[in-house]
C-alpha positions as CSV (number, residue, x, y, z in Angstrom):
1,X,-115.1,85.5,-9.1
2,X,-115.5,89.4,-10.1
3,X,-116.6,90.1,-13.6
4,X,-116.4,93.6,-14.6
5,X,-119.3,95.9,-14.2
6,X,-121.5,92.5,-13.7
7,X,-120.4,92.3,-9.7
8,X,-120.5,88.9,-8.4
9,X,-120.9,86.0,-10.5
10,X,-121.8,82.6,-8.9
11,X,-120.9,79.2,-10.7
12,X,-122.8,76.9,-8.6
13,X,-122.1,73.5,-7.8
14,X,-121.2,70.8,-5.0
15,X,-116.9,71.8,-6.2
16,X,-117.8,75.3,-5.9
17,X,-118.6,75.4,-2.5
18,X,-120.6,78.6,-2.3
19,X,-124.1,78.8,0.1
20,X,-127.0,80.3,-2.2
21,X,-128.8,82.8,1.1
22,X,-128.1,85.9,-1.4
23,X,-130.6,84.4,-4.2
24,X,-134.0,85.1,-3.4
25,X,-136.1,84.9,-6.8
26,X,-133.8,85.7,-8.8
27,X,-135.2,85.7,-12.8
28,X,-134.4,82.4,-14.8
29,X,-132.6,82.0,-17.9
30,X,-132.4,78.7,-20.1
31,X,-129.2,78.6,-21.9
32,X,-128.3,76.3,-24.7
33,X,-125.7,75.5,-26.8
34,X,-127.6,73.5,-29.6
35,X,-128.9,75.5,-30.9
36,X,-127.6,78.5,-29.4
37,X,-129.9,80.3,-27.4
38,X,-130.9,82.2,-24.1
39,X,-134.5,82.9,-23.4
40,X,-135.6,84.4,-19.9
41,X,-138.1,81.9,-18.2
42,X,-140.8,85.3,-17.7
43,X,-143.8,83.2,-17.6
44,X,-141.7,80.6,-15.1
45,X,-143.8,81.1,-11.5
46,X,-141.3,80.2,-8.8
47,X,-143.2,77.9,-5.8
48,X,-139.8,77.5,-3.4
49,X,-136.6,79.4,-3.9
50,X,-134.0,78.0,-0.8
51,X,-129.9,76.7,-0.8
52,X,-130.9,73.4,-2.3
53,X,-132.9,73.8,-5.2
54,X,-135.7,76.3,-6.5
55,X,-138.9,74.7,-7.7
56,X,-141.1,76.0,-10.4
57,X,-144.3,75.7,-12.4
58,X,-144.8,76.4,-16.0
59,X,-146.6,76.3,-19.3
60,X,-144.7,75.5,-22.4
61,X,-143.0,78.0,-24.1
62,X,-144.0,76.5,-27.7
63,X,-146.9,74.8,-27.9
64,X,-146.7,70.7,-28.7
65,X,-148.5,68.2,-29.2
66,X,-148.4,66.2,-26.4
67,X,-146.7,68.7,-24.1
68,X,-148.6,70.9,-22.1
69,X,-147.4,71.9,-18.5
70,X,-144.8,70.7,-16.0
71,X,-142.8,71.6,-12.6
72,X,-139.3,71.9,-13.0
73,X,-136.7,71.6,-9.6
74,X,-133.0,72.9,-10.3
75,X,-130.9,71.1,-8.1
76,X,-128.4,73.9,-7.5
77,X,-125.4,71.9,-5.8
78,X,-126.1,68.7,-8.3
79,X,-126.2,70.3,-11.3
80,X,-130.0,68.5,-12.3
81,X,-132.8,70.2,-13.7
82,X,-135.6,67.8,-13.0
83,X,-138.7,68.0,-14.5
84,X,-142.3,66.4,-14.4
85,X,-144.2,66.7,-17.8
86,X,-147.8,66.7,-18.7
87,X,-150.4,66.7,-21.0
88,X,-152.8,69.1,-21.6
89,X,-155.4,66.7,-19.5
90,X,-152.5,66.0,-16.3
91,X,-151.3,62.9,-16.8
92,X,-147.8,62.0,-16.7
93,X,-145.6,62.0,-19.6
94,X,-142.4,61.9,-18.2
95,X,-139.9,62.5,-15.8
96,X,-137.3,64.7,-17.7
97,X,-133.3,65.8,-16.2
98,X,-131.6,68.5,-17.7
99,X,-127.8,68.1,-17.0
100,X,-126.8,71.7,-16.5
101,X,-124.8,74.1,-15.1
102,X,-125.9,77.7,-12.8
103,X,-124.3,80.9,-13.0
104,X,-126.1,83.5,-10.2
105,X,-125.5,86.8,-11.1
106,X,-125.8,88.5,-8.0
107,X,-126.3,92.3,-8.8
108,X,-129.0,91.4,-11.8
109,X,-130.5,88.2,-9.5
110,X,-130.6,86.2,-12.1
111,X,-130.0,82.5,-12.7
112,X,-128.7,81.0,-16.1
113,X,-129.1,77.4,-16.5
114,X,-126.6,76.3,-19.4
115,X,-127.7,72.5,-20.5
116,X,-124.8,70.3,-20.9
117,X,-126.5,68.8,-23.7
118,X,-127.1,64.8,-21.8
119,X,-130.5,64.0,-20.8
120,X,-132.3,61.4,-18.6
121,X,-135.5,60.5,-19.2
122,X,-137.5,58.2,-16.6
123,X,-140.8,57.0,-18.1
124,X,-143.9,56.6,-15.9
125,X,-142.8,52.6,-16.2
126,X,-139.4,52.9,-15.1
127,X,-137.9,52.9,-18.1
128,X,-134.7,55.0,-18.5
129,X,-133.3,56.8,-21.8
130,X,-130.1,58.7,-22.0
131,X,-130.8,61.2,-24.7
132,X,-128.2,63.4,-26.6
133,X,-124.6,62.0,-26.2
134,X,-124.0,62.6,-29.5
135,X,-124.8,66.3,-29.8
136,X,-122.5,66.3,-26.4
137,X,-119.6,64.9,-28.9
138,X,-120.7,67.1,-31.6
139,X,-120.1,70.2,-29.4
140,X,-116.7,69.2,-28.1
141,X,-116.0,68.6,-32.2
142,X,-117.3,72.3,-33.0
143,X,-115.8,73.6,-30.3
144,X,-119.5,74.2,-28.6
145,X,-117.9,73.2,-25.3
146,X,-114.5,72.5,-24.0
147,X,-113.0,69.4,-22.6
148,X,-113.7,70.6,-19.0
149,X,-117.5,71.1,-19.8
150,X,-117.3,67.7,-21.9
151,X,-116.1,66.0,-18.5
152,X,-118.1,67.7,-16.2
153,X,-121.5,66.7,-18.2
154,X,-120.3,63.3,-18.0
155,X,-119.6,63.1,-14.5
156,X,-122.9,64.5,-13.6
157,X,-125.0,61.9,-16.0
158,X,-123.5,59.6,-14.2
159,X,-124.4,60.5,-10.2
160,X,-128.0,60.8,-11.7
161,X,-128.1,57.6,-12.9
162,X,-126.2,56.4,-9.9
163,X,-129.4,57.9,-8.0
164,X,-131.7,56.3,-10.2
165,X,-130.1,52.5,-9.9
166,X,-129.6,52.8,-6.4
167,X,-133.5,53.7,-5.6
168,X,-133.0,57.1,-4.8
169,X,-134.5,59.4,-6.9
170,X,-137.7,59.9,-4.3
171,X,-136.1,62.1,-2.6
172,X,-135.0,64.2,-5.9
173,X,-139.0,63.9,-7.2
174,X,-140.5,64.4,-3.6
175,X,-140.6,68.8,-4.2
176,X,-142.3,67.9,-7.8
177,X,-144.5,65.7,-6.5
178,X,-145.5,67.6,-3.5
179,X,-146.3,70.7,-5.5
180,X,-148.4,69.2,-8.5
181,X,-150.3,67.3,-5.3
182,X,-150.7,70.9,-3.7
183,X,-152.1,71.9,-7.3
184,X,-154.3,68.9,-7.5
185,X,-156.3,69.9,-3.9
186,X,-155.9,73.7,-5.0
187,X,-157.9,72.2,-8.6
188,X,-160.9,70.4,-6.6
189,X,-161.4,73.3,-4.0
């Protein structure tokens, strides 16, 4: 799709049915709708940038009082923004999925990720929370979001949990993990 004076613009997504080989690096945006808000990710260090997904470390933007660091992987054809969380001293908080949406905007190389509002959270136990639904309904209400957008964050909550029930979110955590392992040797060398 053209967009005036922006060149090409990129929805991504496994309808969309466009290959990712023109991103290399591209600068990250976060995009929200409650509150509104679009910060670029500067401080964001990108570890893998390929078709699938690019994978990246970071340090909170606001400090918190229990959150510290994390990796973050953005699932580009899924539409998942999976994170690992921790505390100031490494341990696990949480796992944490961002339902979202990519726009690539070729001639800047940059990547917005919109959140859709729902949220997944898989606690070092197991234990899974679906955060949010109600600011998702409060968005359609204010007319945050349209119906499309409504759907489309509903259909994608529920792959991930598919994932999750089915025992397959290994191979979604398996970039996350390899990196904070990679930052674990890099840490006793």
């Amino acid at each position: 799709m053209k967009e005036m004076g922006l060149g090409l613009v990129i929805h991504l997504g496994k309808e969309k049915g466009m290959g990712l080989a023109i991103m290399v690096n591209p600068r990250l945006y976060r995009r929200r709708i409650i509150p509104c808000e679009c910060v670029e990710l500067k401080d964001d260090i990108i570890l893998t940038c390929n078709d699938d997904y690019i994978l990246t470390s970071w340090n909170t933007l606001k400090p918190k009082v229990d959150l510290h660091h994390g990796y973050s992987c953005y699932w580009l054809k899924e539409g998942i923004k999976l994170s690992k969380l921790y505390r100031k001293d490494n341990s696990l908080i949480c796992w944490y999925a961002d339902i979202v949406d990519f726009v690539y905007q070729e001639t800047e190389n940059t990547l917005t990720t919109t959140d859709l509002l729902v949220d997944v959270i898989i606690n070092p136990d197991g234990f899974v929370q679906v955060l949010d639904l109600d600011e998702l309904a409060m968005a359609l209400e204010d007319k945050l979001i349209d119906e499309e957008t409504l759907k489309r964050s509903l259909r994608l909550v529920d792959s991930f949990l598919r994932v999750i029930y089915d025992g397959d979110l290994s191979k979604w955590q398996k970039p996350l993990e390899d990196a904070s392992a990679d930052e674990t040797e890099e840490t006793k060398e």
